[in-house]
LUMMAR-185708 format. One record per residue (C-alpha): residue number from 1; residue in one letter; chain; x, y, z. Coordinates in Angstrom, 1 decimal, padded with zeros to 4 digits. Layout:
<site nr="NUM" rest="A" kette="A" c1="X" c2="Y" c3="Z"/>
...
//
This chain:
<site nr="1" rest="X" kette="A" c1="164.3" c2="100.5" c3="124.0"/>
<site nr="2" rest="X" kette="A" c1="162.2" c2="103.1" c3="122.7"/>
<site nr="3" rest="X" kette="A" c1="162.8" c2="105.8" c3="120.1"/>
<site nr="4" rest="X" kette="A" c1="161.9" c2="108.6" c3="122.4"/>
<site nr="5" rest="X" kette="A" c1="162.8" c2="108.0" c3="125.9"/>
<site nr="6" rest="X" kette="A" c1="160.8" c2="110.6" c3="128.6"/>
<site nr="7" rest="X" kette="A" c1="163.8" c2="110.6" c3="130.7"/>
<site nr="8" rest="X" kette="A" c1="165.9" c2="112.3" c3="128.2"/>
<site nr="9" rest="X" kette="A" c1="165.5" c2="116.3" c3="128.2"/>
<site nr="10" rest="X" kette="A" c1="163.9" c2="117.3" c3="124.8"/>
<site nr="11" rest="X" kette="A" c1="167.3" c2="119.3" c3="123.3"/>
<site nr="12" rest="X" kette="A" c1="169.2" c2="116.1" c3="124.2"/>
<site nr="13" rest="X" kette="A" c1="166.8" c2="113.3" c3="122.4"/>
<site nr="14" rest="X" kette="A" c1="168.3" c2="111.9" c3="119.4"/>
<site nr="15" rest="X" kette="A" c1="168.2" c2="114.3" c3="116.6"/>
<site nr="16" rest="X" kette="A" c1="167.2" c2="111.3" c3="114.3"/>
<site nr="17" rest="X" kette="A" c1="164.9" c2="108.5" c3="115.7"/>
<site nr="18" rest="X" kette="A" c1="165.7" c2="105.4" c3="114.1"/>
<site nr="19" rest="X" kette="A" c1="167.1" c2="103.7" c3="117.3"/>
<site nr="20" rest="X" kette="A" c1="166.2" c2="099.5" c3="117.0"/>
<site nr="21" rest="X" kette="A" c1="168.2" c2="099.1" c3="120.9"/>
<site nr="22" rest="X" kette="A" c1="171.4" c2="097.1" c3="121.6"/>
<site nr="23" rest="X" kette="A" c1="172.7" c2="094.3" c3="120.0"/>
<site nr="24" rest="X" kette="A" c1="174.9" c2="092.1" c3="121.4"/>
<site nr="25" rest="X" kette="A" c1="176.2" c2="088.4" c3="120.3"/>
<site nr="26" rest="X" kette="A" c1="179.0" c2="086.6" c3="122.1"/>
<site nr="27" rest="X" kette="A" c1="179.9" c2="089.8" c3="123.3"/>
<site nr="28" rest="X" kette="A" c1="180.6" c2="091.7" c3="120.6"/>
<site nr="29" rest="X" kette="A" c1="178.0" c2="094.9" c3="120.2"/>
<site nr="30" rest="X" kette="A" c1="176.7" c2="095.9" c3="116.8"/>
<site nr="31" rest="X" kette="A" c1="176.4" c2="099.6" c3="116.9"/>
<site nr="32" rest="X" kette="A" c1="173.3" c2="101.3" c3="115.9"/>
<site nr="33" rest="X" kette="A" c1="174.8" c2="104.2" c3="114.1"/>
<site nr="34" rest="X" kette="A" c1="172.9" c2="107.1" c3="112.8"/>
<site nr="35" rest="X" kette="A" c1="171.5" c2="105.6" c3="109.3"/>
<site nr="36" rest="X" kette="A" c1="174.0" c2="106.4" c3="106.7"/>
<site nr="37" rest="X" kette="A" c1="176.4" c2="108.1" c3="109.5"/>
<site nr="38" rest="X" kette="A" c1="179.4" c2="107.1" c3="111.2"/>
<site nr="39" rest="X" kette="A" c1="178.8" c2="108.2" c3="114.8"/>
<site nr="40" rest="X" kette="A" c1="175.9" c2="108.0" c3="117.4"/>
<site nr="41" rest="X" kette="A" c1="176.0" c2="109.8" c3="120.4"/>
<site nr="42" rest="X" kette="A" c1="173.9" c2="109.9" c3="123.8"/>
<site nr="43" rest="X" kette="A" c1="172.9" c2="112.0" c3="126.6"/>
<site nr="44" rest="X" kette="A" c1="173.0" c2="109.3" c3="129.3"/>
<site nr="45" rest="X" kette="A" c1="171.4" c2="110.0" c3="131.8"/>
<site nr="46" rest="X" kette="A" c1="170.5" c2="106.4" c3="133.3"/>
<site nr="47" rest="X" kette="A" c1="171.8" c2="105.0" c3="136.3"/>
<site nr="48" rest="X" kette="A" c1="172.0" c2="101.6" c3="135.1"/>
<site nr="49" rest="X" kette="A" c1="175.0" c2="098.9" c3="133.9"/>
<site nr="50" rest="X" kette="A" c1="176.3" c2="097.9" c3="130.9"/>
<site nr="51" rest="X" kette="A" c1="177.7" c2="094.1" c3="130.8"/>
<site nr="52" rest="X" kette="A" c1="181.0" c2="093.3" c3="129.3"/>
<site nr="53" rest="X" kette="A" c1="181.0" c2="093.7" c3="125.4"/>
<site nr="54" rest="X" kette="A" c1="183.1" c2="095.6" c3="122.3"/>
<site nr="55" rest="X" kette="A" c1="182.8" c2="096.8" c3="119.3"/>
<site nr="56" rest="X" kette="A" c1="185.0" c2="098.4" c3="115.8"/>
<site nr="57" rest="X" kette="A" c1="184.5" c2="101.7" c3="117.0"/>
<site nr="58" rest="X" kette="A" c1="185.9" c2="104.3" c3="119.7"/>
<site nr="59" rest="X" kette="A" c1="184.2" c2="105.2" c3="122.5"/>
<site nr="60" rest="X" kette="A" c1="184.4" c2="108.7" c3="124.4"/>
<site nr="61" rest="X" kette="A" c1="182.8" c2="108.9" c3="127.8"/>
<site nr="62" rest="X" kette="A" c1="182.3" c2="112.2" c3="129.5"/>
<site nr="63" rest="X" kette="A" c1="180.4" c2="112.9" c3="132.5"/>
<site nr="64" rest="X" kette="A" c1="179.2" c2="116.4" c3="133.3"/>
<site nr="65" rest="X" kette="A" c1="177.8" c2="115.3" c3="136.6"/>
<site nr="66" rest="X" kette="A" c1="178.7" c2="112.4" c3="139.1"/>
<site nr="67" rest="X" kette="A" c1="181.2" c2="110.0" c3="138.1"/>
<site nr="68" rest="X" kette="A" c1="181.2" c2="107.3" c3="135.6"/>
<site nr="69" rest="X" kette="A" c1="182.6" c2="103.6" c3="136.4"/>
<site nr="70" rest="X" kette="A" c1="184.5" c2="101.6" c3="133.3"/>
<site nr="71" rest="X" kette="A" c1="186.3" c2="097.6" c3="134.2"/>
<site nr="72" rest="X" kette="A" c1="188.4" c2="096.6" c3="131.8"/>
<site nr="73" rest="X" kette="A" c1="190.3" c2="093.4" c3="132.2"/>
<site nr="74" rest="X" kette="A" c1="193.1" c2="094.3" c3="133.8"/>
<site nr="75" rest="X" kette="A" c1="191.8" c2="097.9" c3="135.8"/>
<site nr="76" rest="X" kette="A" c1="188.8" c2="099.6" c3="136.8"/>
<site nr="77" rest="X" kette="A" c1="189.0" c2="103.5" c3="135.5"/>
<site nr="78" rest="X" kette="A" c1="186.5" c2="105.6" c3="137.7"/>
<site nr="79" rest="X" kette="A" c1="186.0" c2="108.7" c3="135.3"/>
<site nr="80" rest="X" kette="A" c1="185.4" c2="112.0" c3="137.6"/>
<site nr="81" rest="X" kette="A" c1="183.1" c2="115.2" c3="136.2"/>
<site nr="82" rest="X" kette="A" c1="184.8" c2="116.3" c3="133.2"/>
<site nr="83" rest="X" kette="A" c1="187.0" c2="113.8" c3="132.6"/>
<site nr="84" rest="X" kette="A" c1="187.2" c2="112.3" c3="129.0"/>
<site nr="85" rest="X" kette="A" c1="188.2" c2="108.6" c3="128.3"/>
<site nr="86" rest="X" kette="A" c1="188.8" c2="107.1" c3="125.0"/>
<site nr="87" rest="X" kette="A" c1="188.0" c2="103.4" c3="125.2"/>
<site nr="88" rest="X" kette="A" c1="190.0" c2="101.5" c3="121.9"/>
<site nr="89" rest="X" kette="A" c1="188.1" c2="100.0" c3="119.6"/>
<site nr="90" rest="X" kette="A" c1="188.0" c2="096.3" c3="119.9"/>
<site nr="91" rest="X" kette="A" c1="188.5" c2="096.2" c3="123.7"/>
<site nr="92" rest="X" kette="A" c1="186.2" c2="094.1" c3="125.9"/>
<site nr="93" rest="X" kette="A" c1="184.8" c2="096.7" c3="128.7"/>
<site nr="94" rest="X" kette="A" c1="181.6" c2="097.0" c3="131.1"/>
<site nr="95" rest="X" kette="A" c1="180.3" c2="100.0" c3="132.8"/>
<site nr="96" rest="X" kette="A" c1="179.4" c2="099.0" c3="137.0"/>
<site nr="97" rest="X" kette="A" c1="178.4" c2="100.6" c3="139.9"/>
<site nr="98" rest="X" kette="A" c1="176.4" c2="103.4" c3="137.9"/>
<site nr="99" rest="X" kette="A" c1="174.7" c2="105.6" c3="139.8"/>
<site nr="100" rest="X" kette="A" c1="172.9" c2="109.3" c3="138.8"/>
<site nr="101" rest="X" kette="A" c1="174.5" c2="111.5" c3="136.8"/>
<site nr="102" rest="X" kette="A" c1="174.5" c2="112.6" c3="133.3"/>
<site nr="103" rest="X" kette="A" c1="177.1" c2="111.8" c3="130.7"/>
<site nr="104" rest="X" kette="A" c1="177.8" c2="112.1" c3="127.0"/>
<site nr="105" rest="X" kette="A" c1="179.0" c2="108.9" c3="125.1"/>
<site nr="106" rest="X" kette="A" c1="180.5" c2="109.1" c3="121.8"/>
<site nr="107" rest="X" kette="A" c1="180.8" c2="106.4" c3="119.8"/>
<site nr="108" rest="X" kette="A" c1="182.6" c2="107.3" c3="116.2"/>
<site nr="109" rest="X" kette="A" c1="183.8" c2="105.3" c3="113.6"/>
<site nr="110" rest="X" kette="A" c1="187.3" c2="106.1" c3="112.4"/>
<site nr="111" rest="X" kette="A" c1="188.6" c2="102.8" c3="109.9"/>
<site nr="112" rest="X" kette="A" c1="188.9" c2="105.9" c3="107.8"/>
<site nr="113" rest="X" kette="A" c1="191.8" c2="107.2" c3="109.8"/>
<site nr="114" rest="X" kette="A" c1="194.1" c2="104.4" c3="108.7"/>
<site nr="115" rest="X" kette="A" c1="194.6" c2="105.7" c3="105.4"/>
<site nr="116" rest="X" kette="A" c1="196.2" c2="108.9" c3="107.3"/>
<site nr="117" rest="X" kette="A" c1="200.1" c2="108.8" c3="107.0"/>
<site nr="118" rest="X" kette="A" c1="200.3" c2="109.9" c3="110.7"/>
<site nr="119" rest="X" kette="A" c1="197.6" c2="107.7" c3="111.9"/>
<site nr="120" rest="X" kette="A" c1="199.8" c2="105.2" c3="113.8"/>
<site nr="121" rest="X" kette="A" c1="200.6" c2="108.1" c3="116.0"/>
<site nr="122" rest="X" kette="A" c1="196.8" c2="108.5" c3="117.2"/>
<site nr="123" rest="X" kette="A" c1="196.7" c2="104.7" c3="117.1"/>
<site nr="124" rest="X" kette="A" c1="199.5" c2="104.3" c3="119.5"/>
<site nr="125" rest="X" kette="A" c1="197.9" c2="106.2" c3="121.8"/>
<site nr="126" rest="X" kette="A" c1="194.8" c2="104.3" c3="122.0"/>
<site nr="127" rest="X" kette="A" c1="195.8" c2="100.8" c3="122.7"/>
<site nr="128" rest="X" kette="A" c1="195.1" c2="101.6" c3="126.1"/>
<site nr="129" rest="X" kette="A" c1="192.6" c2="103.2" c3="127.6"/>
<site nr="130" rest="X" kette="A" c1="193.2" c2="107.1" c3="127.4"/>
<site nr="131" rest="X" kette="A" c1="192.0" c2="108.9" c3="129.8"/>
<site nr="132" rest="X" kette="A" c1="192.2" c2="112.8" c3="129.2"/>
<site nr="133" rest="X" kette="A" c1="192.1" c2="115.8" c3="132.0"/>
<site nr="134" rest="X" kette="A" c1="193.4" c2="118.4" c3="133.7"/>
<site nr="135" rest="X" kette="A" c1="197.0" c2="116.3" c3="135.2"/>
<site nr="136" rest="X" kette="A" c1="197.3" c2="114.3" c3="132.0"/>
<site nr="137" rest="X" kette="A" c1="197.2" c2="116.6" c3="129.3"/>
<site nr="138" rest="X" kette="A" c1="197.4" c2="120.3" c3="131.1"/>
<site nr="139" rest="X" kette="A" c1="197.5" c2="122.3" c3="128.2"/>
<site nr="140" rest="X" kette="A" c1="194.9" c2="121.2" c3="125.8"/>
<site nr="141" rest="X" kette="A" c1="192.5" c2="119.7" c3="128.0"/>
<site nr="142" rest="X" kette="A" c1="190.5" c2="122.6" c3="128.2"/>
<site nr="143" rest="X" kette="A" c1="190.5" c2="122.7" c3="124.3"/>
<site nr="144" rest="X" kette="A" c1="189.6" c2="119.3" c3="124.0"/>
<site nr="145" rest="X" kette="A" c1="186.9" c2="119.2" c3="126.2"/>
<site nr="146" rest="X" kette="A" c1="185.3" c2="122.3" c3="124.8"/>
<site nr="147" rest="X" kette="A" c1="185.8" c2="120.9" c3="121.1"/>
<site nr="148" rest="X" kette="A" c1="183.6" c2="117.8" c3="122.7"/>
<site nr="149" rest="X" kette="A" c1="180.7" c2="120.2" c3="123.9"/>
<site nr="150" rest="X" kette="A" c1="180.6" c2="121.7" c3="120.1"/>
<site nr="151" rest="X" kette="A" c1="180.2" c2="118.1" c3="118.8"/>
<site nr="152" rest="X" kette="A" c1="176.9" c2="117.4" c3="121.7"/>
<site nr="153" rest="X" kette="A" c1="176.1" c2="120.4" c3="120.4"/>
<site nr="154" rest="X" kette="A" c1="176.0" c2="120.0" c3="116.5"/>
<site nr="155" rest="X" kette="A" c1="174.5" c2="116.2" c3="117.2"/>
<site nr="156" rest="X" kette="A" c1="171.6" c2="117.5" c3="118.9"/>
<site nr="157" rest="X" kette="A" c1="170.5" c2="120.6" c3="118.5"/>
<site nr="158" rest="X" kette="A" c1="169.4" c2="120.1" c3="114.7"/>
<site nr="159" rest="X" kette="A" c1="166.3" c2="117.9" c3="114.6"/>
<site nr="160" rest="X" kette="A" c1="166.4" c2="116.4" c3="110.9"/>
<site nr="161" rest="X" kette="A" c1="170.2" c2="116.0" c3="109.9"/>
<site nr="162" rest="X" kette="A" c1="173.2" c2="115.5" c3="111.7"/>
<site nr="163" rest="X" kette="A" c1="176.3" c2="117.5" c3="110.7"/>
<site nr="164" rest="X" kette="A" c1="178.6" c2="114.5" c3="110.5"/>
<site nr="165" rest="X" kette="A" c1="181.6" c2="117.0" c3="108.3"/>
<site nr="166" rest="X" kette="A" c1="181.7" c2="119.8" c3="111.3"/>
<site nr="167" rest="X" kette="A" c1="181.6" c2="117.0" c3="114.2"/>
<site nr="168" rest="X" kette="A" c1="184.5" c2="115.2" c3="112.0"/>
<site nr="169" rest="X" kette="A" c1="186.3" c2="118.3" c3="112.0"/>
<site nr="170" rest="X" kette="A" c1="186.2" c2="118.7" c3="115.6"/>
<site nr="171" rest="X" kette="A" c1="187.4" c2="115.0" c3="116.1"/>
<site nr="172" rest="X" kette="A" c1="190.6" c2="115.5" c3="113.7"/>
<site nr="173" rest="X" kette="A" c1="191.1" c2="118.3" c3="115.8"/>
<site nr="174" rest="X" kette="A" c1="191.0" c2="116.9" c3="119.2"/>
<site nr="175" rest="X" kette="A" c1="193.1" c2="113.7" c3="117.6"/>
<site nr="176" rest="X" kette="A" c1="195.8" c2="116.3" c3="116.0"/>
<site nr="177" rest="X" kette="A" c1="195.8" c2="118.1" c3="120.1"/>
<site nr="178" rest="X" kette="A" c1="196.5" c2="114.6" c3="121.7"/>
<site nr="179" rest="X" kette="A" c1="199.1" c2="113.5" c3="119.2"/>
<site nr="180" rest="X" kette="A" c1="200.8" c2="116.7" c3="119.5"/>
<site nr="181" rest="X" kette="A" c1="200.9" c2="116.7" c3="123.2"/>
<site nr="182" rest="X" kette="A" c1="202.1" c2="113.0" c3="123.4"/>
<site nr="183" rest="X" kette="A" c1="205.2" c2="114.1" c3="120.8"/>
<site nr="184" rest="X" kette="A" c1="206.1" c2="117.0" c3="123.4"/>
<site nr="185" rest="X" kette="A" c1="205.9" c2="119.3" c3="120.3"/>
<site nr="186" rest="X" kette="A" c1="204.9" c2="122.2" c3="122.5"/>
<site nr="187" rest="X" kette="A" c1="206.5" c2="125.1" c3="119.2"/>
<site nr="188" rest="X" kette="A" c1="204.1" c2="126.4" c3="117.0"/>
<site nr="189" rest="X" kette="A" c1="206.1" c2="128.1" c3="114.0"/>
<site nr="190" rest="X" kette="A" c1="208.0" c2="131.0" c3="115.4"/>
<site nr="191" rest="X" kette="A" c1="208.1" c2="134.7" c3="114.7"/>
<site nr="192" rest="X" kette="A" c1="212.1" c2="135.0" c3="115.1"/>
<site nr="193" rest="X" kette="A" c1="214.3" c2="134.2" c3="111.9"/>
<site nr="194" rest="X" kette="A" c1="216.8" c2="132.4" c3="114.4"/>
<site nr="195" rest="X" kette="A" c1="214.3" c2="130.2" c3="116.0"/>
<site nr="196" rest="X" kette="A" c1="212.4" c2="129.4" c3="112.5"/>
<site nr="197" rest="X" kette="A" c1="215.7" c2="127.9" c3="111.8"/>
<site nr="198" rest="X" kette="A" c1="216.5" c2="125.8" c3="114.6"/>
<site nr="199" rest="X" kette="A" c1="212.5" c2="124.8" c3="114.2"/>
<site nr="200" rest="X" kette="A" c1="213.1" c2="123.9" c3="110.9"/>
<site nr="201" rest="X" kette="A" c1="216.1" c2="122.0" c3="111.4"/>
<site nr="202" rest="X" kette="A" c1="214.9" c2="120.2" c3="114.6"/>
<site nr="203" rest="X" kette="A" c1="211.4" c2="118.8" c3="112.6"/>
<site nr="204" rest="X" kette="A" c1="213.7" c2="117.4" c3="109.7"/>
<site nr="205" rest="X" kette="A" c1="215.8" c2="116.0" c3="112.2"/>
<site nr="206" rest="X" kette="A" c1="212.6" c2="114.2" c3="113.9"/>
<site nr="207" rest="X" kette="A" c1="211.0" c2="113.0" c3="110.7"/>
<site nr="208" rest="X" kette="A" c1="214.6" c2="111.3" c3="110.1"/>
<site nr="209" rest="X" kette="A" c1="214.5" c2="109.9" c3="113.6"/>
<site nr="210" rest="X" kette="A" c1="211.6" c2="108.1" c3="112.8"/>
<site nr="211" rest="X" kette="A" c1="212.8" c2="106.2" c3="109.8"/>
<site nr="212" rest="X" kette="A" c1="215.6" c2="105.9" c3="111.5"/>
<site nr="213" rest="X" kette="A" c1="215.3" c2="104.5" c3="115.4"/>
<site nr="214" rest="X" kette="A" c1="216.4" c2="100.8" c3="114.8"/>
<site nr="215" rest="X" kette="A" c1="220.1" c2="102.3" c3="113.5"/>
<site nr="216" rest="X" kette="A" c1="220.9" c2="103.6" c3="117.3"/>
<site nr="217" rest="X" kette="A" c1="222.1" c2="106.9" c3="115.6"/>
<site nr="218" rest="X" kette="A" c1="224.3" c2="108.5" c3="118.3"/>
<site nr="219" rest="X" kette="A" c1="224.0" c2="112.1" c3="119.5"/>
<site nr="220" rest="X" kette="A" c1="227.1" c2="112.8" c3="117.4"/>
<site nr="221" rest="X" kette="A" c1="225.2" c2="111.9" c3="114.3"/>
<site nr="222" rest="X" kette="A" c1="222.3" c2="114.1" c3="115.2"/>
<site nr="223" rest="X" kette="A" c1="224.0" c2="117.0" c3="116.4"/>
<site nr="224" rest="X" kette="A" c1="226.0" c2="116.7" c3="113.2"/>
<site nr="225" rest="X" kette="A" c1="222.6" c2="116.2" c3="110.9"/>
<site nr="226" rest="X" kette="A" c1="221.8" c2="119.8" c3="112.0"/>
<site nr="227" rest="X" kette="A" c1="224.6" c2="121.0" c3="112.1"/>
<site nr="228" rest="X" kette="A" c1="225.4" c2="121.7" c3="115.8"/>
<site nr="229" rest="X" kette="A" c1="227.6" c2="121.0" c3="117.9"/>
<site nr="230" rest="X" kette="A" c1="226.8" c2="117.7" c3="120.4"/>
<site nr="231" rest="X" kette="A" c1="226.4" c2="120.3" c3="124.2"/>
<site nr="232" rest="X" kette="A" c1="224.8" c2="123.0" c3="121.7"/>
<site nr="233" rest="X" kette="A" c1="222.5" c2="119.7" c3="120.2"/>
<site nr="234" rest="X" kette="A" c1="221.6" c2="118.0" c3="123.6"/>
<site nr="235" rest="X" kette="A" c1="220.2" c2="121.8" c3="125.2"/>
<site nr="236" rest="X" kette="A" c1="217.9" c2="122.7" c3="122.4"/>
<site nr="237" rest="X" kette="A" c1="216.9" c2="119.5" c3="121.6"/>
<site nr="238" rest="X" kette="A" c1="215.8" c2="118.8" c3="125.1"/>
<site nr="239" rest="X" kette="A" c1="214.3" c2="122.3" c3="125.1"/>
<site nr="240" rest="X" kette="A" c1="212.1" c2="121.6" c3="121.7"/>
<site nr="241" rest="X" kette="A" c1="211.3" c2="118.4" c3="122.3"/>
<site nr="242" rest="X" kette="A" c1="211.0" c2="117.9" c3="126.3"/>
<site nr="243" rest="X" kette="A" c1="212.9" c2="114.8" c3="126.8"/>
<site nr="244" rest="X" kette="A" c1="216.7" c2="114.0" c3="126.1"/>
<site nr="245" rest="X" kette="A" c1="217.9" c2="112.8" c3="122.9"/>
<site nr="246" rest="X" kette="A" c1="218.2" c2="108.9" c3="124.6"/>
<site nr="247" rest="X" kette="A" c1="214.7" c2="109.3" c3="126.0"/>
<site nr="248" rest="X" kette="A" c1="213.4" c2="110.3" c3="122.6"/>
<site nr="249" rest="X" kette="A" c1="214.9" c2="107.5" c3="120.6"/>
<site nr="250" rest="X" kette="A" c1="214.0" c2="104.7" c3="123.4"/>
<site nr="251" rest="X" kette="A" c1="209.9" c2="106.1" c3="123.2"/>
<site nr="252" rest="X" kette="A" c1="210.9" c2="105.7" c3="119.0"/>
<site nr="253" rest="X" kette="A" c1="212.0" c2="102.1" c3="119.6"/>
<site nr="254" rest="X" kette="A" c1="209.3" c2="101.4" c3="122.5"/>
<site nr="255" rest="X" kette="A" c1="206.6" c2="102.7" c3="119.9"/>
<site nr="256" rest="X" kette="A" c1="207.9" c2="099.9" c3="116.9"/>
<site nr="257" rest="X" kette="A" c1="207.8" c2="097.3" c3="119.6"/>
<site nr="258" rest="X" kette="A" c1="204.5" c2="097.9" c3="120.9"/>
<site nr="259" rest="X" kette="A" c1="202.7" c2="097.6" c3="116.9"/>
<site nr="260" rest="X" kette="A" c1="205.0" c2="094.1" c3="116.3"/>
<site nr="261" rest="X" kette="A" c1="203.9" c2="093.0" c3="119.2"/>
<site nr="262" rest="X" kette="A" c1="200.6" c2="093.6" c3="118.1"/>
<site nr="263" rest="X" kette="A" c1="200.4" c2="092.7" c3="114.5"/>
<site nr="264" rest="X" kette="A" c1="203.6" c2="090.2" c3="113.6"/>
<site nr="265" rest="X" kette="A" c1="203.9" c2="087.1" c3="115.0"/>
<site nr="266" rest="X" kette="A" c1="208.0" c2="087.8" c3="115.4"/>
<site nr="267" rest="X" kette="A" c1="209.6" c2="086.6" c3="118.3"/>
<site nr="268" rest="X" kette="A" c1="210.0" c2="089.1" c3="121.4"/>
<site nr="269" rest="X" kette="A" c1="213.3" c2="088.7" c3="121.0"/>
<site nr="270" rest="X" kette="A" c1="213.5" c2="089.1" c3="117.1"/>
<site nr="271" rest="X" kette="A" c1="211.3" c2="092.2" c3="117.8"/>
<site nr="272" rest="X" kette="A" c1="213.6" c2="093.9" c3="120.2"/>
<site nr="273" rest="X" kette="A" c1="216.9" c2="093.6" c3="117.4"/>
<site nr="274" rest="X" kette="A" c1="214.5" c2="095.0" c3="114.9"/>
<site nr="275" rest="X" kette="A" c1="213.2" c2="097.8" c3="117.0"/>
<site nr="276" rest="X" kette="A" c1="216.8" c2="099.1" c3="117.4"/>
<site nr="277" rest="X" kette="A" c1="217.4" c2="097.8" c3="121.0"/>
<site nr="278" rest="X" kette="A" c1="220.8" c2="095.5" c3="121.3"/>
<site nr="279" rest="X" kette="A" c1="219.3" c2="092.8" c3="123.5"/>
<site nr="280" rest="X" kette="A" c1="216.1" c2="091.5" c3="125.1"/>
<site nr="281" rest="X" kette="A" c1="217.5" c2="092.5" c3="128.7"/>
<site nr="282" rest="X" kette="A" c1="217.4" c2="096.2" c3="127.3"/>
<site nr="283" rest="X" kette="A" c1="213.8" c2="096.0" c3="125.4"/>
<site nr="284" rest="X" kette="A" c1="212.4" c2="094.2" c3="128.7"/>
<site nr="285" rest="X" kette="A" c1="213.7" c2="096.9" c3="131.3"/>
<site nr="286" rest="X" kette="A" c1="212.1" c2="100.3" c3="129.5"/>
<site nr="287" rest="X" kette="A" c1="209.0" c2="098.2" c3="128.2"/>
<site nr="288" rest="X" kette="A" c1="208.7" c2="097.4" c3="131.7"/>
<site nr="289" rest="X" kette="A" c1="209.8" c2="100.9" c3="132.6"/>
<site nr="290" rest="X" kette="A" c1="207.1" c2="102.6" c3="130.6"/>
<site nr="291" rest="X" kette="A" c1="204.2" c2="100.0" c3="130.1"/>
<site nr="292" rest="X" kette="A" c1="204.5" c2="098.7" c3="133.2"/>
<site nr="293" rest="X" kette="A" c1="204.5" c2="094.9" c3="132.2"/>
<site nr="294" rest="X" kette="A" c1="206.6" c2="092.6" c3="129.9"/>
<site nr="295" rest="X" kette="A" c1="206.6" c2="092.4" c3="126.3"/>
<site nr="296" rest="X" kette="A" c1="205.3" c2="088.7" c3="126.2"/>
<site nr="297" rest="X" kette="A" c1="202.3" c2="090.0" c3="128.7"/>
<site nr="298" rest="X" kette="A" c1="201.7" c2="092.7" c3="126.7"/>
<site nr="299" rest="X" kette="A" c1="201.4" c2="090.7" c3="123.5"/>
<site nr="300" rest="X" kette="A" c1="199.4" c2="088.4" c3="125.5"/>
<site nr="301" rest="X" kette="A" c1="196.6" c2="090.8" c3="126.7"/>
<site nr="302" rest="X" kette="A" c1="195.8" c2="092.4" c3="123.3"/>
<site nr="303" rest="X" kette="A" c1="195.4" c2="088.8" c3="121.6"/>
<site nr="304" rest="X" kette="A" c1="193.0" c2="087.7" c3="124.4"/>
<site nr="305" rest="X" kette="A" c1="191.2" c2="091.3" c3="123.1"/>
<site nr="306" rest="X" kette="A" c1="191.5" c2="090.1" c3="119.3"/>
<site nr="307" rest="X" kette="A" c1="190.1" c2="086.7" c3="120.0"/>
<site nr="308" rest="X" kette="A" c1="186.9" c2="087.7" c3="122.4"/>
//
C-alpha cells in the first residue's frame, strides 16, 4: 500500500506517513502503529474485505456512511451509520460484503490498562464483541460517539505529531462511560445532605459486595451493613443500582466465573463453588440465562481464540 493513497480526502490522510502495509502471519496481524505511538487510526473509505486475522490491540469501527459487515466465529455483526463496535483484542474476525461508505477504525493499544485497579471492569466488557448505540447504551451514546469524533479529529488534523495524551484522555473517558453504564450507576454525587448519605453508604456497600460475592451475603446482612432496615434496603437499593439485590450479586458471581473460566484451568464445577453459586445446576441456568451458552462452551470458544 502506499503512503499517500489518492482516494483518501487530504484532512483525512495519515497525519504521519510511515505506513509499510499489512502484515499478516498465520493469521495474526502485526499492527503498523504510528512510530513511537500506541494507536493508528484510518479514514476508510474502501469498499473492499479484510480476511480473517487478530491482533493485541482493540479495534473500534464506526461508520459514518453505509454499513460495515464484521464475522466473527460464532455471529456476523452488521454495524449500521453511527454505530460503534469494540472488537477484543485477540479475537479472530474478518470484515465481508463491504460495499461504499466511509468509516473510521481505531486501533489502540491498551496493555497499559491492566495496571488499572478497575480495569477488570472494562475487560469484562470486552470479551465479546461490544457493540455501542442508541438501544444499547441510551444515555451516553451520544457522549461516546462525539468523544470518538474529537479523537478523528486530534489524529488528523495536525500534520507532524499526533496528540497521543488528549486522544488517551478521550479513551479513558469513553472506557469510564461504558463501565459506568454497565454497573447501573446512573448517581452522580448529590446536592441533598440525605441523599449524599444514602450515596455514600450504598457505594461502601458495593465495594464490599465485590470482595464479598462468593459468601452469598443475604439481604439481611446488607440491609444491616448500612444500616437499614431489609423493605427500606431492597427499594433504594434497587432504585440506586437498577437491579434487585439477587440480580446484583448473581451479575457479581457471573462476572468471577466468566475470568476463571478464562484464565484458570479449575473445573466448571470447582469454579461455580468458588464464585459463590451452591451448585453447577445454579451456575449453568443464569450463565445460560445471561451468556446465552454453557460454561464449558464458553471456556471453549475463548481457548479456540487463545490458540489461533
Amino acid at each position: 500500500m502506499q503512503l499517500s493513497d489518492n482516494t483518501v480526502p487530504g484532512n483525512y490522510q495519515q497525519p504521519i506517513r510511515n505506513f509499510t502495509g499489512r502484515i499478516v502471519s498465520n493469521y495474526v496481524e502485526e499492527v503498523d502503529f504510528v512510530p513511537n505511538s500506541n494507536m493508528r487510526i484510518w479514514y476508510n473509505n474502501k469498499a473492499e474485505d479484510y480476511p480473517t486475522h487478530r491482533h493485541s490491540c482493540l479495534e473500534i469501527a464506526i461508520p459514518l456512511s453505509g454499513s460495515y459487515t464484521y464475522v466473527f466465529e460464532d455471529r456476523t455483526i452488521v454495524l449500521k451509520e453511527k454505530e460503534i463496535l469494540f472488537v477484543p483484542p485477540d479475537m479472530l474476525h474478518k470484515i465481508s460484503g463491504t460495499r461504499e461508505g466511509i468509516r473510521f477504525i481505531y486501533l489502540f493499544k491498551i496493555d497499559f490498562l491492566k495496571d488499572f485497579f478497575d480495569y477488570s471492569d472494562f475487560a469484562e466488557l470486552i470479551r465479546e464483541p461490544l457493540i455501542v448505540n442508541t438501544s444499547t447504551y441510551p444515555e451516553v451514546y451520544n457522549r461516546i460517539y462525539a468523544r470518538f469524533m474529537e479523537i478523528s479529529n486530534l489524529y488528523f488534523f495536525y500534520n507532524s505529531v499526533v496528540k497521543e495524551t488528549p486522544i488517551f484522555s478521550h479513551l479513558l473517558g469513553i472506557i469510564g462511560m461504558l463501565s459506568k453504564s454497565e454497573c447501573n450507576d446512573g448517581f452522580e454525587m448529590p446536592h441533598n445532605d440525605k441523599q449524599r448519605e444514602i450515596y455514600i453508604k450504598l457505594r461502601s456497600l458495593l465495594e464490599w459486595l465485590s470482595i464479598h460475592y462468593s459468601d452469598s451475603v443475604t439481604m439481611e446482612e446488607a440491609a444491616n451493613y448500612v444500616g437499614y432496615s431489609k423493605f427500606h434496603f431492597a427499594r433504594i437499593f434497587k432504585e440506586y443500582t437498577g437491579m434487585t439485590f439477587y440480580d446484583y450479586q448473581t451479575n457479581l458471581k457471573l462476572k468471577s466465573v466468566v475470568e476463571k473460566l478464562a484464565d484458570t484451568d479449575l473445573s466448571i464445577s470447582e469454579i461455580a463453588l468458588s464464585s459463590g453459586f451452591n451448585n453447577l445446576t445454579s451456575l449453568s441456568r443464569n450463565f445460560e440465562t445471561h451468556y446465552g451458552c454453557s460454561p464449558s462452551q464458553y471456556r471453549q470458544r475463548i481457548r479456540r481464540t487463545k490458540r489461533s
